[in-house]
Backbone as a ProteinNet text record, in pm:
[ID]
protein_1_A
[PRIMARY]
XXXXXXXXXXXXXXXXXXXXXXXXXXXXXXXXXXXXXXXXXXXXXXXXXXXXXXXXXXXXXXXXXXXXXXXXXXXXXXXXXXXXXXXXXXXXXXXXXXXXXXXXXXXXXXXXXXXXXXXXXXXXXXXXXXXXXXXXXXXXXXXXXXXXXXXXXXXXXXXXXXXXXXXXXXXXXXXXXXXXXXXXXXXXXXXXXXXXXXXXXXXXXXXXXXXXXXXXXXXXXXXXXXXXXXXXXXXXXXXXXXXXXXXXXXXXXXXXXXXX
[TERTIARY]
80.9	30.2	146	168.2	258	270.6	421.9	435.6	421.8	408.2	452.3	277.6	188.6	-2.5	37.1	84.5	56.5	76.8	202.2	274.1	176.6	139.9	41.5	-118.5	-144.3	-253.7	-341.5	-218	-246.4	-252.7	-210.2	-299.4	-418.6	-534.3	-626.1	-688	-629.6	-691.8	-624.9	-551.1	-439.4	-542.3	-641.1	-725.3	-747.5	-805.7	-843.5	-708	-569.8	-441.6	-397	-424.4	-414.5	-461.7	-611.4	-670	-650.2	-625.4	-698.6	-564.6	-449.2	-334.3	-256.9	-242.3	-130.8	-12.9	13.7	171.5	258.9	386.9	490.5	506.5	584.4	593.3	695.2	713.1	855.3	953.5	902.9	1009.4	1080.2	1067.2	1108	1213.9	1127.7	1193.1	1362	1303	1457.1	1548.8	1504	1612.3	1658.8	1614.7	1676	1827.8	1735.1	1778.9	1932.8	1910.1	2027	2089	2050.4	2160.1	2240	2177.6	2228.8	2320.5	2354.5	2407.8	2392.4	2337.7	2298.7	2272.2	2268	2275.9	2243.1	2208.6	2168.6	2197.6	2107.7	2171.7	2216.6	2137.4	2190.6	2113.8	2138.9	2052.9	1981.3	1856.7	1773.6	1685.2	1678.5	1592.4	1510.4	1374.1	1260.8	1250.8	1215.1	1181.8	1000.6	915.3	804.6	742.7	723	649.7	513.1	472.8	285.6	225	157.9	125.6	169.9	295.4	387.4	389	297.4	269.2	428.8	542.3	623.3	712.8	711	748	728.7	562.9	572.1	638.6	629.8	785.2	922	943.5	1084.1	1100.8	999.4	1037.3	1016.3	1001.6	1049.2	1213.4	1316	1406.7	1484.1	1566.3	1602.7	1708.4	1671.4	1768.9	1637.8	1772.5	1727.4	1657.9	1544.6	1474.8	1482.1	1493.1	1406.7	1304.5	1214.5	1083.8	1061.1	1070.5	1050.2	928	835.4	722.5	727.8	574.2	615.1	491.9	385.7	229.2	250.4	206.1	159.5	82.5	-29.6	-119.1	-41.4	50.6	107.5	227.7	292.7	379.2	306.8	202.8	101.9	81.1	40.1	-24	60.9	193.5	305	367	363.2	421	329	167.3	90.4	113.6	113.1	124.3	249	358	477.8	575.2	503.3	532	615.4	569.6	565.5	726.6	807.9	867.2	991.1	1107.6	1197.4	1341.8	1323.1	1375.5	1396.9	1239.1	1196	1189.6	1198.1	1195.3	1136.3	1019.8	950.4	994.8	1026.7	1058.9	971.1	973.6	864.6	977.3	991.2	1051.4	1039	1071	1080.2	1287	1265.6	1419.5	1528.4	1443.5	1527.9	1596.4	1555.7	1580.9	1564.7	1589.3	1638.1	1801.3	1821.5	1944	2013.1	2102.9	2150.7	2277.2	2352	2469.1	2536	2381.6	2404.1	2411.4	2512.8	2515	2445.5	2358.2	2293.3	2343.4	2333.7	2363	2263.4	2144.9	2013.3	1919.8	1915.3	1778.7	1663	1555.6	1475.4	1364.3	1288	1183	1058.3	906.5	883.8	721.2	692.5	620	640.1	735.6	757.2	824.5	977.5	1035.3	1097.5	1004.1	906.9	877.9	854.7	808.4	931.4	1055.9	1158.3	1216.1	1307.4	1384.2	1474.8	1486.7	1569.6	1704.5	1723.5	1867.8	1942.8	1876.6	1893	1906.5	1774.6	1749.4	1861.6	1904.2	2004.6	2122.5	2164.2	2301.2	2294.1	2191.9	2209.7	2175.7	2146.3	2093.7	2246.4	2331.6	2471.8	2557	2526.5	2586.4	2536.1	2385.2	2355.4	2413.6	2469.5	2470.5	2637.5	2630	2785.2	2883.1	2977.9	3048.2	3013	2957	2908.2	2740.1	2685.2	2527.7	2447.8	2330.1	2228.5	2140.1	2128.9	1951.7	1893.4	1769.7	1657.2	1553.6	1527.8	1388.8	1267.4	1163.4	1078.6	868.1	838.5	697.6	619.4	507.1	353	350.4	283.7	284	144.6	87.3	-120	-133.2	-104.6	-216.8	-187.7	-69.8	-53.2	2.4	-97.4	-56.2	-203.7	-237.7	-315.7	-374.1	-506.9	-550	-661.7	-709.2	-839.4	-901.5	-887.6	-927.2	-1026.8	-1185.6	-1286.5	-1350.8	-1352.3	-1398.8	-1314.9	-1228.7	-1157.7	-1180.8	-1240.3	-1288	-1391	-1465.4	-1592.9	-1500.4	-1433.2	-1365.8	-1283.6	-1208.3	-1125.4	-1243.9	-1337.7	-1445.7	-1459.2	-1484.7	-1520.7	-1425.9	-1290.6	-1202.4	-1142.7	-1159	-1121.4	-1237.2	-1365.9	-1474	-1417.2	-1383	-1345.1	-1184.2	-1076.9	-947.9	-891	-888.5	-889.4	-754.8	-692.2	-526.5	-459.7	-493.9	-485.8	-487	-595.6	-634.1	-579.3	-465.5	-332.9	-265.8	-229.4	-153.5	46.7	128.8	281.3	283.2	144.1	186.2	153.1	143.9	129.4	263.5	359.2	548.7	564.2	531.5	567.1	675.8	678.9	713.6	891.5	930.7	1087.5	1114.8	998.1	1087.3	1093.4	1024.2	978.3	1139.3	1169.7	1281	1426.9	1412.1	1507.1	1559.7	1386.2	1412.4	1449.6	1426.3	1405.9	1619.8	1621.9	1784.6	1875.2	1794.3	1880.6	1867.1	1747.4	1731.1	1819.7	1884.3	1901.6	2068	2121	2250.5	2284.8	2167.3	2163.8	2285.8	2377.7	2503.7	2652.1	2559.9	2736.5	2777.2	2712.7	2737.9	2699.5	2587.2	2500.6	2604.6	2589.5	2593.6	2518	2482.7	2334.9	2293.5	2173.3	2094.5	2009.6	2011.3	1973.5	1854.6	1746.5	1618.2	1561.8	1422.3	1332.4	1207.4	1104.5	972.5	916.7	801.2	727.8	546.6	481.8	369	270.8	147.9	54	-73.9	-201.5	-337.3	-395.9	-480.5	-544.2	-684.8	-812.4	-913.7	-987.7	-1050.3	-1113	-1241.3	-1296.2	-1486.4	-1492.4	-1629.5	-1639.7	-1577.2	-1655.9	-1611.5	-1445.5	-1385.3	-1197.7	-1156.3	-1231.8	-1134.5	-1191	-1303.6	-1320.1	-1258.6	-1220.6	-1120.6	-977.9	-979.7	-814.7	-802	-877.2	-898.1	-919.4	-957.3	-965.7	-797.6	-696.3	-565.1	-495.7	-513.6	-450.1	-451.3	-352.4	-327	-459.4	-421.6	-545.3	-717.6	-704.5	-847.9	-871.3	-778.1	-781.2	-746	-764.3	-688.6	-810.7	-897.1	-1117	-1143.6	-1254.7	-1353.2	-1459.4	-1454.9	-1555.3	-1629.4	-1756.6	-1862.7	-1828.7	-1721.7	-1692.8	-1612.9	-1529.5	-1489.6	-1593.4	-1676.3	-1752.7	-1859.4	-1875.4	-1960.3	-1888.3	-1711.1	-1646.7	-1658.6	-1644	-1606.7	-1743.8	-1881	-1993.1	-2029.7	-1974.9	-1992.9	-1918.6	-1802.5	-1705.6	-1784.1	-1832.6	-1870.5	-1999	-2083.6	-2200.9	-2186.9	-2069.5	-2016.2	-1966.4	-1897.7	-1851.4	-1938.2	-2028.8	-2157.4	-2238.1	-2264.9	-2306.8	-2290	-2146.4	-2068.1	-1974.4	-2043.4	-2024.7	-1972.3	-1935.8	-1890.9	-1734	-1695.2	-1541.2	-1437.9	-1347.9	-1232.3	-1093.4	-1074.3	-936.1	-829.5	-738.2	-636.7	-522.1	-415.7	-299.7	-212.7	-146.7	-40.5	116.9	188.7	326.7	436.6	500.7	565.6	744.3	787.9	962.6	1051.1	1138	1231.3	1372.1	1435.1	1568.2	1690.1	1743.1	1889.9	2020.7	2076.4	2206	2310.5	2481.3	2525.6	2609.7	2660.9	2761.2	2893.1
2830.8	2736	2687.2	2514.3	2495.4	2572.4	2593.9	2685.6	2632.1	2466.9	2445.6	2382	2393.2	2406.6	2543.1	2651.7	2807.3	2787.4	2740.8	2779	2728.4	2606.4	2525.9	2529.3	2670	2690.4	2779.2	2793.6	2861.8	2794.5	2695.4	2564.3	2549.2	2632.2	2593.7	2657.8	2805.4	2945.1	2978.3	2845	2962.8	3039.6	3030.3	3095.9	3265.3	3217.5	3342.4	3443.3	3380.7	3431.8	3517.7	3444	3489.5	3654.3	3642.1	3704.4	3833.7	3835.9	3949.6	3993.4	3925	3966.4	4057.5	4181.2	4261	4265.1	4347.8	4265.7	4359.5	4396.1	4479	4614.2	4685.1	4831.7	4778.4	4838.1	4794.5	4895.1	5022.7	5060.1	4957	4903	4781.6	4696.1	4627.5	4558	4642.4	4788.6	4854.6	4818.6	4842.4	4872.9	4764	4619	4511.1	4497.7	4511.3	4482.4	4595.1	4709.5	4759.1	4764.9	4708.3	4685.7	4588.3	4485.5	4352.8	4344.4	4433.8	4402.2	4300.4	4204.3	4101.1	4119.9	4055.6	4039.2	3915.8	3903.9	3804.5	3677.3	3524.8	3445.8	3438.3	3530.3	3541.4	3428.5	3323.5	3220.6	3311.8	3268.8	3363	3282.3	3245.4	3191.2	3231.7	3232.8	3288.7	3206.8	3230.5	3157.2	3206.5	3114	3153.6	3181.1	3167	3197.4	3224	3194.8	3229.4	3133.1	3246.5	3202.1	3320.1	3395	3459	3637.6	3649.3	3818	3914.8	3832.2	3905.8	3821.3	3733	3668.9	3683.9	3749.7	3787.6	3907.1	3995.6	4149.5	4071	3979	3932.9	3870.9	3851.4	3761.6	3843.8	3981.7	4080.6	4053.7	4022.4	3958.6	3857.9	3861.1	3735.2	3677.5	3602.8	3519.5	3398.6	3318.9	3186.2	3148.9	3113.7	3078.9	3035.9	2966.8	2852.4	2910.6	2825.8	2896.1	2753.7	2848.3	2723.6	2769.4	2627.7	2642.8	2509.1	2524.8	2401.9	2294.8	2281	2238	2215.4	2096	2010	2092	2161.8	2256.7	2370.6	2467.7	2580.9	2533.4	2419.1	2399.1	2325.9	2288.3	2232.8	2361.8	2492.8	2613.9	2700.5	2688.8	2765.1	2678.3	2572.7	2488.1	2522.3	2524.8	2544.4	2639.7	2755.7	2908.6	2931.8	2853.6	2886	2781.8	2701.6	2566.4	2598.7	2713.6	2727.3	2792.3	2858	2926.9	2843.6	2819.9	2725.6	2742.9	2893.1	2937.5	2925	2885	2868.9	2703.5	2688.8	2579.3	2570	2499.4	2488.1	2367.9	2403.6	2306.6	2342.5	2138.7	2152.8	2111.2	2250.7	2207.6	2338.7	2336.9	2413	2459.3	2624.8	2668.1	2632.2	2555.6	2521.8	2351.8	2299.3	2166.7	2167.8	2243.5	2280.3	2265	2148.6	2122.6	2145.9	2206.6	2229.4	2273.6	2230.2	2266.9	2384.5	2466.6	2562.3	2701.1	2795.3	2904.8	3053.3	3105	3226.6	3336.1	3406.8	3561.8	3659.6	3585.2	3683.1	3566.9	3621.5	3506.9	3629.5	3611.2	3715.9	3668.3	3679.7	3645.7	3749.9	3722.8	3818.7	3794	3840.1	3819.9	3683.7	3642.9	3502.6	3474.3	3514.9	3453	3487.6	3527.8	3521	3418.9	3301.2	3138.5	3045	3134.8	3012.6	3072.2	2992	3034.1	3103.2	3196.2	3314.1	3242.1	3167.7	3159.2	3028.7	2970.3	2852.5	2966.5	3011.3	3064.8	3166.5	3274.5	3395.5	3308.7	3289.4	3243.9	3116	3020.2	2964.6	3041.7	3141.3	3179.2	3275.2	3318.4	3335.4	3250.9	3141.8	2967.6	2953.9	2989.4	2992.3	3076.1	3165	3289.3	3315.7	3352.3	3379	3511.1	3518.7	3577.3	3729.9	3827.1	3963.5	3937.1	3825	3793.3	3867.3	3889.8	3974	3869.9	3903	3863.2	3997.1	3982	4138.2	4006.2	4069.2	4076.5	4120.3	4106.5	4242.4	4185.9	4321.5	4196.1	4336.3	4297.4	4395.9	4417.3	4526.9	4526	4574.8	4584.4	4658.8	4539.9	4420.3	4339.1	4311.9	4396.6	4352.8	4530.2	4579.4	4787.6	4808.8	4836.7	4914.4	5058.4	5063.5	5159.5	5190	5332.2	5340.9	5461.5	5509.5	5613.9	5516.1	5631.7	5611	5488.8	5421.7	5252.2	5108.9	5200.1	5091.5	5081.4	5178.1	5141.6	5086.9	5079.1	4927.4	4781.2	4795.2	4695.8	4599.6	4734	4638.6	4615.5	4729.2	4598.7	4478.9	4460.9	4304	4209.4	4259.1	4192.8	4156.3	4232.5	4233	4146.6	4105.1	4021	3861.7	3872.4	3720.1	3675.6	3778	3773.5	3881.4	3862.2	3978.9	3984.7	3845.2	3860.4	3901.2	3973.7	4005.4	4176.8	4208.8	4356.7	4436.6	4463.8	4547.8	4550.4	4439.9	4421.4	4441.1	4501.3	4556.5	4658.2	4743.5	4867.1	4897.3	4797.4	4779.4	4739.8	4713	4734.2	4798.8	4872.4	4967.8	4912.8	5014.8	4996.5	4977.9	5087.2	5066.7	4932.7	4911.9	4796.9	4657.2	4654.8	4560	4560.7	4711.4	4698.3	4648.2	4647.5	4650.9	4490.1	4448.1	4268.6	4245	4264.3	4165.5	4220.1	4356.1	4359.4	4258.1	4253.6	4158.2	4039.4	3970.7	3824.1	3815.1	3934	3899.6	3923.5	3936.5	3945.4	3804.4	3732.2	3602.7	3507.5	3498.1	3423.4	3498	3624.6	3712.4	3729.7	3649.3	3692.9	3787.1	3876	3932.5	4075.9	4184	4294.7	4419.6	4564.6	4648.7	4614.7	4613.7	4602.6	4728.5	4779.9	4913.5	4872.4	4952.1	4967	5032.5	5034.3	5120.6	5074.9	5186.3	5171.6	5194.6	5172.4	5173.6	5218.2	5283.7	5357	5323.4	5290.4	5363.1	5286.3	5310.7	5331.2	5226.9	5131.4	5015.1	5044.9	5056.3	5037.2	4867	4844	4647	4697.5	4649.7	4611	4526.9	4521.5	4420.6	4286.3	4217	4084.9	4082.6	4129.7	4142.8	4160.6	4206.8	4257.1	4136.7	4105	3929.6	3851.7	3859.7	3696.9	3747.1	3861.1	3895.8	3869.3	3889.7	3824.6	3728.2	3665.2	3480.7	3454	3502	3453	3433.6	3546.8	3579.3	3445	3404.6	3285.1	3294.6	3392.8	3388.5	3342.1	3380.5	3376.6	3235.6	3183.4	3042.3	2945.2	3015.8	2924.1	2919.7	3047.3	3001.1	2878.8	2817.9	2719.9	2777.7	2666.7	2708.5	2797.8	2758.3	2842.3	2998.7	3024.8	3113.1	3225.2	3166.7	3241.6	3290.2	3187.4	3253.5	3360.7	3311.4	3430.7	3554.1	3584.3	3707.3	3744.7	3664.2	3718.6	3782.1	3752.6	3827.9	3918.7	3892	4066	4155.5	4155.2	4231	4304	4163.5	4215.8	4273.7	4228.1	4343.2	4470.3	4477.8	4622.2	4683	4690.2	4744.1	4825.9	4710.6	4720.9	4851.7	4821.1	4925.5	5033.4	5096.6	5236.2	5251.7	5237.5	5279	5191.3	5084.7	4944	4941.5	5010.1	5011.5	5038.1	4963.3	4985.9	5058.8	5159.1	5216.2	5177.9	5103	5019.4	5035.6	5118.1	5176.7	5038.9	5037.5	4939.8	4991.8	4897.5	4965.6	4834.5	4859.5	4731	4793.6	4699.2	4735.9	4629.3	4686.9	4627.9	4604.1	4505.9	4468.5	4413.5	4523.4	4446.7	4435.8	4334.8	4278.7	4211.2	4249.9	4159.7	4090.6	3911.6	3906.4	3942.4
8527.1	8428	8342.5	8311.3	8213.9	8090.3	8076.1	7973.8	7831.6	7813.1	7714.7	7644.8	7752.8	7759.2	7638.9	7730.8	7678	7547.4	7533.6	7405.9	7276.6	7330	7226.1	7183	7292.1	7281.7	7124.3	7070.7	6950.5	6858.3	6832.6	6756.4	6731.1	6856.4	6853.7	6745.3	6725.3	6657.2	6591.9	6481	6377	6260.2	6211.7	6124.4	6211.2	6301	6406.2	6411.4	6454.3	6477.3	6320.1	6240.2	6071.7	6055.4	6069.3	6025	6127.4	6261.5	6362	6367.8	6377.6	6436.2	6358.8	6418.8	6362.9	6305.8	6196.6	6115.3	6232.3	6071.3	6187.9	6038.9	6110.8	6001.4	5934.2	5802	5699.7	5745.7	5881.4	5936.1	5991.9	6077.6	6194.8	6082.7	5965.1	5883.4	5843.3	5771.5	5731.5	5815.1	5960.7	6090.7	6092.6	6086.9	6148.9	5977.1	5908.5	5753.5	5719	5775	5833.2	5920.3	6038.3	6126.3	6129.7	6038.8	6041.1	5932.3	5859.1	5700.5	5616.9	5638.4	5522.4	5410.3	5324.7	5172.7	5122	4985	4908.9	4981.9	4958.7	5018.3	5176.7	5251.4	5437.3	5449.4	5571.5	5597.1	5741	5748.6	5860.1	5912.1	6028.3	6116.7	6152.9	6149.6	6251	6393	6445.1	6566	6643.1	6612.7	6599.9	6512.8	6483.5	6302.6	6314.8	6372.5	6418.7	6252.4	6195.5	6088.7	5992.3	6012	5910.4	5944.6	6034.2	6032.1	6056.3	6064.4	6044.1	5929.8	5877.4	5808.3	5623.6	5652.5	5545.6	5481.9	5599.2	5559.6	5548.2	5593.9	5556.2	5473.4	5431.2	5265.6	5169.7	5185	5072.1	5051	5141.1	5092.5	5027.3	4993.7	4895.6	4986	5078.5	5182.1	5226.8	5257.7	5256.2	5457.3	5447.4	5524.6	5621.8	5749.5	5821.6	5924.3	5922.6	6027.4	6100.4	6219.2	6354.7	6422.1	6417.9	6482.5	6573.7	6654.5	6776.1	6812	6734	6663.1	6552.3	6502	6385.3	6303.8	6378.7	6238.1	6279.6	6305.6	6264.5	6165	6185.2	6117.8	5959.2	5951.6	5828.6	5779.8	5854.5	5778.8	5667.9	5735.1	5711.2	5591.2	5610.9	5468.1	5373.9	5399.2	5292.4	5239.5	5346.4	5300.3	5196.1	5228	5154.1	5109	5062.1	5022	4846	4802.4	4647.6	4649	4782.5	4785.7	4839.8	4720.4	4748.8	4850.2	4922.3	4988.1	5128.5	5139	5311.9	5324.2	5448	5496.5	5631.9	5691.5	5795.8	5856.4	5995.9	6060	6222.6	6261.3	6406.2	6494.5	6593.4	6670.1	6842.8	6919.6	7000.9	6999.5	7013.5	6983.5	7095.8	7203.1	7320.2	7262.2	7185.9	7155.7	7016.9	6939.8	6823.4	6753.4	6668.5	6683.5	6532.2	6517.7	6331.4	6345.2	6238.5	6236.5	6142.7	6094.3	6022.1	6136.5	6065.4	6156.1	6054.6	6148.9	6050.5	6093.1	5976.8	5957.1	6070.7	6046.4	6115.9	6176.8	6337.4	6391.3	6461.8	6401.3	6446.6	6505.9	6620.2	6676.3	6655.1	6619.5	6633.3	6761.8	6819.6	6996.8	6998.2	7021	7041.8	7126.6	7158.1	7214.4	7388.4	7401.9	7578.2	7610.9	7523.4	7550.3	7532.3	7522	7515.3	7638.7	7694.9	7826.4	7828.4	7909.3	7838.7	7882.8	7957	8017.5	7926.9	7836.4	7756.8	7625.7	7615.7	7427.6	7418.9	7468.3	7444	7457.9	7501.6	7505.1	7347.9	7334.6	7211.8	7106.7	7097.2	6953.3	6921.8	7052.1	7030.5	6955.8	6979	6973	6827.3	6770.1	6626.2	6534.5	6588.6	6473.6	6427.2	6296.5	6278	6328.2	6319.8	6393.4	6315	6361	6313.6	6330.5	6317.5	6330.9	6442.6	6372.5	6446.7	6508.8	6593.2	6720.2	6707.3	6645.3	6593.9	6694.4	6888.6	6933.5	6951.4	6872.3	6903	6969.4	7020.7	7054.6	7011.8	6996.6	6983.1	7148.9	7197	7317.5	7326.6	7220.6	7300.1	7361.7	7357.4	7443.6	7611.5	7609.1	7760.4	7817.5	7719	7762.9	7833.2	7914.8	7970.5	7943.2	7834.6	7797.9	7843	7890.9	7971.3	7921.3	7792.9	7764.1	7657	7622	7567.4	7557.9	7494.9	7450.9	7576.3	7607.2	7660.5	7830.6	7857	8044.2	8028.6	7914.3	7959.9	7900.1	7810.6	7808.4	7919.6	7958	8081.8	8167.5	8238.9	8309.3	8279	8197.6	8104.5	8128.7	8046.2	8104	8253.5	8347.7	8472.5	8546.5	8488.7	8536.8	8486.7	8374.1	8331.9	8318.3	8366.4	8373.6	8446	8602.7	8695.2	8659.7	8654.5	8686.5	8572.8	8446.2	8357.5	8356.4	8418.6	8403.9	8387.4	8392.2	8389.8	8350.4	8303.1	8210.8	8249.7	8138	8175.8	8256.6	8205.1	8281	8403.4	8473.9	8646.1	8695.8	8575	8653.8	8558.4	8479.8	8367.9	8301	8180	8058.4	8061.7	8137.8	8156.6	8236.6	8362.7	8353.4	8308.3	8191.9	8073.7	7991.3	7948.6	7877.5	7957.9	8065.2	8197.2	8190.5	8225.9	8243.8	8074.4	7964	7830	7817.4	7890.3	7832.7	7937.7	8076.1	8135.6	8078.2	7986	7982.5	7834.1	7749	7598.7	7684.7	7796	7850.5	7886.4	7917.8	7975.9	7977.7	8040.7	8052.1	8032.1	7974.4	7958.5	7770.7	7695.6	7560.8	7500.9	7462.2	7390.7	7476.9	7413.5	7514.9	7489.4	7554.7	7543.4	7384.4	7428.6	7270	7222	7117.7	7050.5	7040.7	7119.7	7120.4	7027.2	6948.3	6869.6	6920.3	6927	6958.2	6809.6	6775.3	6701.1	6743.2	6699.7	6685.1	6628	6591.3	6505.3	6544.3	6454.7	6549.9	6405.1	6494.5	6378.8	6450.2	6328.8	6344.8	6330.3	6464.8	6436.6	6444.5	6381.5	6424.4	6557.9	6544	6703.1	6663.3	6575.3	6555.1	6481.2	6442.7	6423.6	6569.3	6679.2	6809.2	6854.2	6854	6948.5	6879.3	6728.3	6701.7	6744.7	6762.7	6819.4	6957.6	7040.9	7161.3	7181.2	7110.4	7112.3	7093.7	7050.3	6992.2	7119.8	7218.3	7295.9	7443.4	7482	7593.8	7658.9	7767.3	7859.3	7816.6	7691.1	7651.5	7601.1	7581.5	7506.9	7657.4	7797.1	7900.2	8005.5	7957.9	8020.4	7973.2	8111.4	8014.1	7896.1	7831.4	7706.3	7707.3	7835.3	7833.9	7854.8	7987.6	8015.6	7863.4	7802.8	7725.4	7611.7	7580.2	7475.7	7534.2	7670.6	7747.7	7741.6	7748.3	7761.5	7660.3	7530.4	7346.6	7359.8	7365.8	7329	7410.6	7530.1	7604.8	7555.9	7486.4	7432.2	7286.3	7194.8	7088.3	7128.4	7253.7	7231.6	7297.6	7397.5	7391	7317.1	7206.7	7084	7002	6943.2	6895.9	6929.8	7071.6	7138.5	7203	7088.1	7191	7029.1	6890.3	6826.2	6700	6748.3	6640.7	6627.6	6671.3	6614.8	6714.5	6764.1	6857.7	6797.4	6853.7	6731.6	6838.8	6823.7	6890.1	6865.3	6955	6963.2	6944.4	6829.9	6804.9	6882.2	6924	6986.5	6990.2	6880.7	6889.4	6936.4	6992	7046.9	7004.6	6925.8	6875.9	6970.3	6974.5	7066.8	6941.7	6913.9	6789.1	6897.7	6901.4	6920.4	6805.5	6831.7	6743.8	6803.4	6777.3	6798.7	6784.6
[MASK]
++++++++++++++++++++++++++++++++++++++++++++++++++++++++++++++++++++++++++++++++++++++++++++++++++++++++++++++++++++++++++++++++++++++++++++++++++++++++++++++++++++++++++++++++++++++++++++++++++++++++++++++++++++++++++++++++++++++++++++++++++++++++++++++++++++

């Protein structure tokens, strides 16, 4: 499927994306924030911005902004959201055709930048950054982890009825070799070199209706016809419902730091 359909499909559900989607730990934040040494005044790029869920831990700092989004209403939400804040600056653009003559201290993606090309984006975000500058990559990984304990084998039924090619998710080439390909793609041309990995942990409770608008965020679910998807969201929420109301959902996010 065109990638650039995918990319834009979250336009459809930035309220939904807001509300359901998981932040990141202010561990993750320390690590990047120390590995990177920055200080007052660092200029810092996001790349992806969603509607801020990691953006808002980074603006516990006092460094100067830009957030790249690639939709008219994500890039409208994000100005609204932080319009008051004379630091940031929102810009619409995709990071493959993203053009500035400023060089940053820190460019951080956060589940984002899987949708830019790795063999274009790593090697330019080398090309962005100043000489000691950090690339901090990191993604949430429950939605593409394969869990089958309690609540979650009637789930994946469900899912595997309305997104077979989904069912499995990473961990049908497993997890190492997830970290395998993202270190070959952040090597991409020969600049970047090994990048210091961290995993991250911990367990979020959703109700039914928080886990169906979180499943609505997600590509695949936004890439059914109509009927079909709203047919999957309410089999989901009336399985929930009916096996106790509450999904407890293993969060696991992985961090990728590089410097130039």
């Amino acid at each position: 499927m065109d990638t650039d359909f995918l990319k834009n499909t979250f336009s459809k559900v930035i309220s939904d994306y807001d509300a359901a989607r998981p932040g990141y730990p202010k561990e993750l934040y320390d690590k990047v924030i120390s590995f990177s040494g920055i200080g007052a005044d660092a200029e810092v790029l996001e790349v992806g911005a969603g509607t801020g869920q990691a953006t808002d831990l980074f603006l516990t700092g006092d460094f100067r902004y830009d957030l790249l989004e690639v939709s008219d209403e994500q890039v409208a939400f994000l100005q609204q959201k932080y319009g008051n804040n004379s630091k940031v600056t929102v810009k619409k653009d995709y990071f493959e055709q993203y053009q500035t003559e400023k060089k940053y201290d820190l460019i951080y993606s956060a589940t984002a930048f899987h949708w830019v090309d790795s063999w274009i984006g790593y090697p330019k975000a080398w090309e962005m950054l100043k000489t000691g500058g950090t690339l901090a990559v990191f993604w949430h990984m429950s939605s593409v982890t394969y869990y089958d304990s309690r609540i979650f084998a009637g789930l994946n039924a469900i899912k595997k009825k309305y997104l077979p090619e989904e069912s499995l998710g990473f961990d049908a080439e497993g997890i190492q070799k997830v970290k395998e390909r993202r270190i070959n793609q952040i090597q991409s041309g020969g600049f970047f070199g090994e990048p210091e990995i961290y995993e991250y942990r911990w367990l979020d409770i959703y109700d039914a209706d928080r886990y169906v608008t979180l499943l609505n965020t997600y590509s695949g679910t936004q890439t059914l016809p109509e009927e079909k998807r709203m047919a999957y969201l309410e089999e989901v929420r009336t399985y929930i419902n009916a096996n106790g109301g509450t999904v407890e959902l293993p969060q696991y996010v992985m961090l990728y730091l590089v410097r130039k």
